[in-house]
C-alpha positions as CSV (number, residue, x, y, z in Angstrom):
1,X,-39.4,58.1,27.3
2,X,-36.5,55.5,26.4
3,X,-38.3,55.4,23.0
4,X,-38.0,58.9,22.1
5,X,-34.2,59.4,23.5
6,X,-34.1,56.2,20.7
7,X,-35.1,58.0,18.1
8,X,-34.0,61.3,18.9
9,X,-30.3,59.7,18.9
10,X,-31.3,57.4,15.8
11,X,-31.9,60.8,13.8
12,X,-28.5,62.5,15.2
13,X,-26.7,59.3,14.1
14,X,-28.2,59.4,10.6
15,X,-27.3,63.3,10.2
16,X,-24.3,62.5,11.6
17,X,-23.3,59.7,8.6
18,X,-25.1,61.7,5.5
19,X,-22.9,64.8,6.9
20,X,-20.0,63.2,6.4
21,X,-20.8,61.7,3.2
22,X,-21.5,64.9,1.5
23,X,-17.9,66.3,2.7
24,X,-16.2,64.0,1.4
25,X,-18.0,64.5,-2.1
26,X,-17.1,67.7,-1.8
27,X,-13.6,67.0,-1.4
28,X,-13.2,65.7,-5.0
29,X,-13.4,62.2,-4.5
30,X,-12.5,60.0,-7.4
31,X,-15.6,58.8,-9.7
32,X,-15.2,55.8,-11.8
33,X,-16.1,55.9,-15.4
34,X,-18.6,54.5,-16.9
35,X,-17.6,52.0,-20.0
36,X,-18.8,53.7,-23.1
37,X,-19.5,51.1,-26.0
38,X,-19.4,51.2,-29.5
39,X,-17.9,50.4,-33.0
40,X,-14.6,51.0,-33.8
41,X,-14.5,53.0,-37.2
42,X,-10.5,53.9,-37.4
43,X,-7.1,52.7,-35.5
44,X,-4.6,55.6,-36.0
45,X,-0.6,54.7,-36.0
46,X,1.2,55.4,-32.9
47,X,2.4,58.2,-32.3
48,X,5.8,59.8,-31.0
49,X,5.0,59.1,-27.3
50,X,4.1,55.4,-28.6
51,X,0.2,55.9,-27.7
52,X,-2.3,54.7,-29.9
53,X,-5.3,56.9,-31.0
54,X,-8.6,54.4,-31.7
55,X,-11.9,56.4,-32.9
56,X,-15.6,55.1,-32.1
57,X,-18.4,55.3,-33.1
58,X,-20.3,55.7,-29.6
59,X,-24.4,55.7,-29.0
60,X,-27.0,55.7,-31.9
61,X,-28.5,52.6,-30.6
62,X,-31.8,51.6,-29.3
63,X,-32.3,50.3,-25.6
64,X,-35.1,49.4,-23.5
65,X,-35.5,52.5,-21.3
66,X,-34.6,54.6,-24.8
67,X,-36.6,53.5,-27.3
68,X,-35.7,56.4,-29.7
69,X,-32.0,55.7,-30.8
70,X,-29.3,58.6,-29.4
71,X,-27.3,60.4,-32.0
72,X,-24.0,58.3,-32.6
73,X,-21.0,59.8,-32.0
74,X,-17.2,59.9,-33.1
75,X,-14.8,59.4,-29.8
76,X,-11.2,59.0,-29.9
77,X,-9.4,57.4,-27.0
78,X,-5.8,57.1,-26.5
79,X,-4.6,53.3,-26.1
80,X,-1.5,52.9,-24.2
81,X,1.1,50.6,-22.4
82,X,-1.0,50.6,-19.5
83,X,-4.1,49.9,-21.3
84,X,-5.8,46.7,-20.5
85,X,-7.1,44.9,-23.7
86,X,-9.2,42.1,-23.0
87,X,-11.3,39.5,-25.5
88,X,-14.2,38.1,-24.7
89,X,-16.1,35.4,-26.0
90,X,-19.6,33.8,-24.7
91,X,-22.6,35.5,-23.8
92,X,-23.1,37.6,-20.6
93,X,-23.0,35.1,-17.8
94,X,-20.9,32.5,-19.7
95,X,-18.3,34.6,-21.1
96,X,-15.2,34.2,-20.9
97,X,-12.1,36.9,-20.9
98,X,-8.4,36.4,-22.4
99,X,-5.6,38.8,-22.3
100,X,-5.0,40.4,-25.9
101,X,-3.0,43.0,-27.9
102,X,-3.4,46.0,-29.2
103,X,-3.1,44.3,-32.6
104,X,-5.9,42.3,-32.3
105,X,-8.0,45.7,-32.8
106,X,-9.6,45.4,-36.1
107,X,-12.3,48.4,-37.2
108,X,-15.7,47.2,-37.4
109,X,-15.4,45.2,-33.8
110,X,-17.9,46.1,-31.0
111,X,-15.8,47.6,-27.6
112,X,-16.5,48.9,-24.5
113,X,-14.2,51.2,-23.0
114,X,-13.4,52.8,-20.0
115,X,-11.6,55.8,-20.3
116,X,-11.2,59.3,-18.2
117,X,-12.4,62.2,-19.3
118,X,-9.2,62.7,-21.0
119,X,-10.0,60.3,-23.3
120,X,-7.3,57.9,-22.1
121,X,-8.5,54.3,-22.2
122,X,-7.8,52.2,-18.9
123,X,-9.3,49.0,-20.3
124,X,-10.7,48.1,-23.9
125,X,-13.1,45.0,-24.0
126,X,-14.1,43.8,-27.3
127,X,-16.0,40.9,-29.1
128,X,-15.7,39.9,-32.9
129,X,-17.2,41.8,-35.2
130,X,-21.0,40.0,-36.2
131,X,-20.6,38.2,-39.4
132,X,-22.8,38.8,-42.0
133,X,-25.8,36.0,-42.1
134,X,-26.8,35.2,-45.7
135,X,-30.7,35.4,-46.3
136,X,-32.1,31.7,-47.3
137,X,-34.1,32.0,-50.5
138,X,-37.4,30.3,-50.3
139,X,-38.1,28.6,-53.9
């Protein structure tokens, strides 16, 4: 008897928390973005509100679980003040971020931004572009 008042207030109790869970989705609650990543193909002048428009090229590129590369797409996101623009150097586990500007954007450098659905970037992280590796020629 004490085992199925157990489980019979176990179920009520899980009701109960996936209940509440679902209201509060329903109430509109703040998502975060996902980081979108890509090349940067143009850095527009500022404009008269002193934002920055940066346009990407976003997608096109083969992934394990994709192995048939997505269309790529042009994005433009709007760099401001408040924008976060970090550097990063080192590979996944060793790498290593430092602050940096806006002018430290070049086209052709790989990013990953996180922007609303506005398109307003809250942080921009980007590596070097790849240098180009010259083909040995075997004589």
């Amino acid at each position: 008897m004490a085992r199925i008042r157990f489980g019979l207030v176990l179920a009520l109790l899980m009701g109960l928390v996936l209940q509440v869970g679902s209201a509060e989705a329903a109430k509109g609650k703040k998502r975060k973005h996902r980081p979108e990543v890509g090349v940067i193909t143009a850095i527009d002048p500022a404009s008269s509100d002193g934002a920055i428009t940066m346009t990407a090229k976003i997608g096109g590129h083969k992934s394990k679980k994709n192995p048939t590369p997505s269309a790529a797409v042009d994005k433009k996101f709007t760099v401001t003040s408040a924008t976060t623009i970090v550097k990063v150097t080192g590979k996944k586990k060793s790498a290593t971020e430092t602050p940096a500007t806006l002018a430290d954007l070049k086209t052709g450098e790989r990013i990953k931004v996180t922007a609303a659905s506005d398109g307003k970037a809250s942080k921009v992280m980007f590596a070097s572009a790849k240098k180009d590796k010259k083909k040995k020629k075997n004589k």
